[in-house]
Structure formats: C-alpha cells, structure tokens
N, C-alpha and C positions, 0 to 999 in steps of 0.2 A: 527597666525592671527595678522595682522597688527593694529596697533592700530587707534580706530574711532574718535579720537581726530580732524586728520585733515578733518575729515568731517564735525562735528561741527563747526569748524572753518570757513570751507568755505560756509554753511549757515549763519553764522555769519558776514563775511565779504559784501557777499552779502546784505542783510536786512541793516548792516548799509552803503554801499553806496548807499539805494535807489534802489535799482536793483528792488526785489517786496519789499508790506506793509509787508509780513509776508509769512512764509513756515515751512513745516511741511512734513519730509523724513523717510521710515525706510525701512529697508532690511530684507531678509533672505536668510540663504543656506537651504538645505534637514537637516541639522542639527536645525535650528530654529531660531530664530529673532536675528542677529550679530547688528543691527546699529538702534536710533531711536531717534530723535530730532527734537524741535520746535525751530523759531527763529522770531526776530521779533514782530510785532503785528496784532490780531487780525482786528482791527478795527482803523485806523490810526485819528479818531474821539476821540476814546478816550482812546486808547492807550495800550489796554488791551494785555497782552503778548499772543504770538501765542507756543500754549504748543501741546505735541503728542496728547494730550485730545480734540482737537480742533473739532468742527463739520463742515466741507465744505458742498457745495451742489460738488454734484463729477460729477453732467452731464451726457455727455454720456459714463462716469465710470459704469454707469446702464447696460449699453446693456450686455455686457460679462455677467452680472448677472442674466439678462432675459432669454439671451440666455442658461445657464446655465441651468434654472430651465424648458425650453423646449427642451432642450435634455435629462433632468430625463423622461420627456415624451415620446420623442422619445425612449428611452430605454425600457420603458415599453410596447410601441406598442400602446400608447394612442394618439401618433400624428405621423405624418409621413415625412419623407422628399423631400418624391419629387412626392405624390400624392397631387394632386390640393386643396390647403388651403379654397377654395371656400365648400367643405364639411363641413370645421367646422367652416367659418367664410363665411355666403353664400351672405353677402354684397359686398365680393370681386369677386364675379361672375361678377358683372357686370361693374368693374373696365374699364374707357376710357383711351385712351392716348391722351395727347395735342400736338394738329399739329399746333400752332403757333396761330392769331387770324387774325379774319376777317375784314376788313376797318374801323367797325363800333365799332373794341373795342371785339367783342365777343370771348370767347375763342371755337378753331376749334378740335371738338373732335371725335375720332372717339373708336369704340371698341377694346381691345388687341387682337393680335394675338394666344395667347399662355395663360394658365391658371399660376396662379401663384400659387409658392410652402414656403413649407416653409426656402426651404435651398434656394431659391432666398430673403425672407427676411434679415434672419440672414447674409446673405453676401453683403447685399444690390446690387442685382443684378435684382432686381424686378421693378424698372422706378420710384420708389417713389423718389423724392429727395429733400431738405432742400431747401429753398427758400433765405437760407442766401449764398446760393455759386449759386444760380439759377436766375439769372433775369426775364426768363419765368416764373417760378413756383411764384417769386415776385409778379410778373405783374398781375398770374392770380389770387393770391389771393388780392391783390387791386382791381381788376373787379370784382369779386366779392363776396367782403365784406366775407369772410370764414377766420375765426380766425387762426393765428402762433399755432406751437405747442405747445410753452410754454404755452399757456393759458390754456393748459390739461382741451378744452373742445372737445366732441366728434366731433366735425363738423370740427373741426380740420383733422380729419383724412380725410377729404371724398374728399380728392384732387386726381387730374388725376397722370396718369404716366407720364413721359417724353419718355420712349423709350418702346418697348415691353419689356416682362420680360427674361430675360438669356440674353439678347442682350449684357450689357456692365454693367460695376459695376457704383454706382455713391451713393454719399451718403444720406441717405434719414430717413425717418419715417419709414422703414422695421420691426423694432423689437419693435416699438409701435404697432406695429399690429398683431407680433410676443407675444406679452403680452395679447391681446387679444384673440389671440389661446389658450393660457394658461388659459385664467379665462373661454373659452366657454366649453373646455375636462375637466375642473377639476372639475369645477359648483363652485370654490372660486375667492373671487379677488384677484388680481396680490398680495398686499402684504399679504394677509392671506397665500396664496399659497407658496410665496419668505421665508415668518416666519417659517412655517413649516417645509417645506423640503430644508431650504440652512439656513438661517443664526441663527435661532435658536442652528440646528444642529450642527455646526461653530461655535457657540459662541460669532455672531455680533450683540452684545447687542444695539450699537449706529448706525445701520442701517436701513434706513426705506425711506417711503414716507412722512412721518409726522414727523414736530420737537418738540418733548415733551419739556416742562417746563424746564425741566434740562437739556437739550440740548440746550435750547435755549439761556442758562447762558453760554456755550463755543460757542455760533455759532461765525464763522470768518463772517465780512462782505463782498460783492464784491465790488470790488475796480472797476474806471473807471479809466483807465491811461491818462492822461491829460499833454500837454504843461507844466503846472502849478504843477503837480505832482498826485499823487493819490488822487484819489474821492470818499468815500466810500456813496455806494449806498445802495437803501432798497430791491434791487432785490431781491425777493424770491417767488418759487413757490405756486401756491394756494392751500392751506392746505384743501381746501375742492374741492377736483377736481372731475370733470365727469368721468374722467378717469385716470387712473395712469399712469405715463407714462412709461414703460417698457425702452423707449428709454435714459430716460434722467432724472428721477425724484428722483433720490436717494441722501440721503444727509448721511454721513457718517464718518469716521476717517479714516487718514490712517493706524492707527493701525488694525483697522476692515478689511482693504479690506487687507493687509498684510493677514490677514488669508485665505482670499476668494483665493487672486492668488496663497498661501502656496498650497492649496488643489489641486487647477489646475495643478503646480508643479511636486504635488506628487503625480499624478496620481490618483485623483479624492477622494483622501480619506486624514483626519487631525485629529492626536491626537485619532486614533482608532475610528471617525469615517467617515463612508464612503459616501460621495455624489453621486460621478456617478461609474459608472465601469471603468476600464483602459482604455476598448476597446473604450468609448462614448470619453475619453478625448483625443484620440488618433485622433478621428475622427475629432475632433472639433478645434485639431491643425496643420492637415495637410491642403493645399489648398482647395479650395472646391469649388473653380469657374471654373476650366478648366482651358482653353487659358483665358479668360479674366485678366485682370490688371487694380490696383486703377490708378486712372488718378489724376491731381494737383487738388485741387481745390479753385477757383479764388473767391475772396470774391466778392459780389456788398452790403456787411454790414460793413462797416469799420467799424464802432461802437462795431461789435460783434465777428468780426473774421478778421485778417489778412487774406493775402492768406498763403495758405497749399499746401507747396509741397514735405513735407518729406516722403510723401504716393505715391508718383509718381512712378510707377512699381512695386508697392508691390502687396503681394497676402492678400487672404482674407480668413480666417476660416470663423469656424460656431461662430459667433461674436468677433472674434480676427483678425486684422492686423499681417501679417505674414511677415517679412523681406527674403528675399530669400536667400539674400548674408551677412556676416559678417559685423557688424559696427564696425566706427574707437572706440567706446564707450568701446568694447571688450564682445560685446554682440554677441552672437553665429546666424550664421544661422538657419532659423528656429524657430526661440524663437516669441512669442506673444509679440502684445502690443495694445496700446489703449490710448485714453485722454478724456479730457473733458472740457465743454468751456471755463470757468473758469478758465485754464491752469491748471488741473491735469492729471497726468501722469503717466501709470503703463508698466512694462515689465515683462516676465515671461521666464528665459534663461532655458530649459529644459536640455541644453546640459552640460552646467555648473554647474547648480543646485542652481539657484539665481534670486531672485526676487526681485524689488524696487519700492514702491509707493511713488509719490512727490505732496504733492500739495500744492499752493497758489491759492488766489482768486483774478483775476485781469480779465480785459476785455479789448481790443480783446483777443480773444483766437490767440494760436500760436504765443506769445506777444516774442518778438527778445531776453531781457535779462530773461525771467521766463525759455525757452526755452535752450539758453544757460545753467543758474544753474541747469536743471537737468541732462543737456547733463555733467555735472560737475562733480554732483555726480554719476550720473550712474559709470562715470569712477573711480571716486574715489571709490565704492564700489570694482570694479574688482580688482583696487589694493590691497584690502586687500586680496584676494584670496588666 
C-alpha cells in the first residue's frame, strides 16, 4: 500500500491555492477505510478548520439513500417496481404533462400517457425535471407562483411532467416522491424510516434531515464562488420542512457516507450487518432504463449549477449513475456514482473493490477546479492500489 501522504498533500496544495474554502476526502477498499482527510476551512468568514468531522449538506448525496431504503421495500414486496406508483401515492394518478404555454402566459397541459412507476422515479425517467437545467419547468413555476424544491414545502412537488414517463431520462424531483412512497407503505416518516433500517444500522450517527446542536458546531458553510473569491452564505435547508426531501435534504460527513457506499460495495451488508440482499444490490447497479441515455444538462441557473456534461451517455440504476465504459481516473466500468450541489461527490468501483467520497461546499455545482480536485484524488486513490 502506497503511502496517503501524497494525498494530503494534494488537498493541501489545493485549499492553499484557493482552488475551494475547504474539503474533506476519505476512501476505502473491501478491506476498510485506507485514506481520510480534512483541508482547509470550514467557513472562510471565520476561519474555522475543515476536519473529517465536518457536517456538509451532501444534496442529491440523499437520493442513492432514499433510494436505498425503497428497495428494502422493494425486497420485501412492500412496493413495487414497475406496478403504477399511483396505488400507493394516488395524487400521481392524475399527474399532467406540459405542452409548452398558451399566448396568454398559461401553461398548456395535457394528461400522461402511461402510469408512472417506481423504477421511472429512481432513474429519473418519469418527466419530473429540476427547473435549474429546465427553462420550461422555470417558466412554469414563475406562472404560477408554486415553490423550488428546496423550500421542502409540499406544493413544491405538484409540478407537471415535461415528457411521458419511460420516454427519456432527464433529471428531476423522481426520488422526492420516491420518499414519499416510502413514508405512505411504511406509515413512518422518511427520517424515522432512513434511522431505522439504514443508518442507525450502519452506524451513521451524523446523518440526518436535522442539524442538532452539536452538529451545528462542525457545520462547513456554502460558499458562493465569486469574481472576488469565495462568499460564505447562510444557505441552509428548513429544519422544519413539510416534507423531507428524499431527493436532496441530508446533511452528513463523509466519514458517514464512506459507510453507506462501504455497504453498497459490499454487497449490501457492513461490519456483519446486513441492509439489503446481494440480489437487490445487484439490481440496483446494473442499468435500469433500457435504450435510454442521461443526456448533458444545460444550466439556465448560473448561480446554482454550471452545465453538466460528465453524465452525457451514461446509464442510470435504481438511484445510481452508471459509467458504461472505463475512466481515465482508473475507475472500472460499471462502478456507481453520484454528487451533490454543493459539489460533493461519491463513486463506488465494485470491480476494484474501492470507494471515495469528496466534498466541499461551494456554489455552482460542477464548479471547474472542486471538480478537477476530486477527479485528482480519485486518481490518486487508485494509485495506491
């Protein structure tokens, strides 16, 4: 084993040219956690060191988790995947699609063709789509006046599709409503249900929708990248939400989620004990859309996201990004991954037996040099192999 020295190192070189405020990286093989380091700082207001103890909001670092804890359902035959999700969530019966809008301003909506399921959520293949890559979906939530999803209030959810469901992948609110399935089969809420049977189980003491007291002594702040340099913001979700958001509301360590992907890893079970079956994690990492393929996606939120095109021709699990073909990183085909807005970033190499979660807290997402350091380390992990 190589020594992790020059891995600190180049979190370190980083942080002090300014690249991000602060990061926070750690690995593992099937053997157990090889690499784990903080750099930097917390909070470039006041300077606080950015340590492995750190709490981020991890974004849509959630969904793989949601997803997670709706395929323990799926396994037990408590939800289903490709029987119409309108049984257990019957406000999606009557789900429209938006056909563009009329002269006057109005959005032109008509019924979906097809019922939607639950494995069109988890792969986002269901027409829901995020309004920050969507000018339509923008538009229609300016007409009329229906709240972002960040504001995890329900009305949030009650927007149109963009395309029928199975048509085409595109990314969206699918596993915010994929969390929903989960609290209406369980009769708990999403984080009673998440405590329970995943991170309890796991051992992810600093995982949650809520940031307790003591948590809130390590939170990292988000940073806005600026002409001028980094801007630390008070962005943070609302600790007394309508709803939680399955999709995007977890705030975490990467020491924490290091366990969560260890487990996916290892075929669904950590430290003797077991989360899902082989067979469910099997499922959950091969393709799951067919012919369909994630397409780029063009930001119209420059504030929130660059554009994204390192997903262009990839496939899609049951909430995992799937690479088809080998990265120059030395990450195998086939391996999982995932991010979050705030540029965190996880991968899970099944063929290698190696896993790395990275994050800083910085805004847009897909930010050119957060992006590059982890594309850095990734490699520098493989080198120690």
């Amino acid at each position: 084993m190589a020594n992790t020295e020059a891995i600190v190192d180049l979190l370190r070189r980083a942080t002090d040219a300014g690249d991000v405020p602060g990061v926070v990286a750690a690995a593992a093989t099937a053997e157990g956690p090889i690499f784990a380091a903080g750099s930097g700082v917390r909070d470039t207001g006041s300077g606080t060191a950015m340590t492995t103890d750190t709490v981020v909001w991890i974004a849509s670092m959630t969904k793989a988790v949601t997803g997670t804890c709706a395929m323990r359902l799926v396994e037990q035959g408590r939800l289903s995947l490709d029987a119409p999700i309108a049984s257990v969530l019957p406000e999606l019966d009557k789900v429209q699609v938006l056909e563009g809008f009329a002269p006057d301003g109005a959005p032109g909506l008509r019924p979906a063709k097809k019922p939607i399921t639950l494995r069109h959520l988890l792969t986002h293949s269901a027409g829901f789509v995020y309004d920050i890559w969507n000018p339509e979906m923008r538009r229609y939530l300016e007409t009329t006046g229906t709240p972002d999803i960040v504001s995890c209030q329900n009305a949030a959810l009650s927007i149109p599709l963009l395309f029928d469901p199975g048509e085409r992948w595109d990314y969206g609110i699918g596993i915010d409503w994929a969390g929903k399935a989960i609290e209406a089969v369980s009769g708990q809420k999403l984080s009673d249900y998440m405590q329970q049977n995943l991170l309890q189980p796991l051992g992810m003491q600093d995982t949650g929708f809520k940031i307790s007291a003591a948590q809130r002594q390590r939170l990292a702040k988000v940073h806005n990248r600026t002409a001028e340099g980094f801007i630390p913001t008070d962005l943070e979700l609302p600790q007394e939400p309508e709803f939680e958001m399955g999709g995007g509301g977890l705030y975490s360590t990467v020491s924490d989620y290091l366990r969560f992907t260890r487990m996916i890893m290892n075929n669904g079970t950590l430290d003797g004990t077991r989360i899902l079956a082989p067979e469910t994690v099997a499922t959950m990492a091969a393709n799951a859309m067919g012919d369909l393929r994630c397409r780029a996606l063009k930001t119209c939120t420059p504030a929130l996201s660059n554009d994204v095109d390192f997903i262009d021709g990839m496939q899609w699990g049951l909430s995992f990004l799937i690479n088809p073909e080998p990265l120059p990183t030395g990450r195998s085909a086939g391996s999982l991954a995932w991010a979050g807005l705030a540029n965190s970033y996880f991968w899970i190499d099944p063929v290698r037996q190696v896993t790395g979660v990275y994050a800083t807290q910085v805004l847009p997402f897909f930010d050119a040099k957060a992006v590059q350091l982890f594309q850095d380390f990734e490699t520098a992990v493989y080198r120690l192999l």
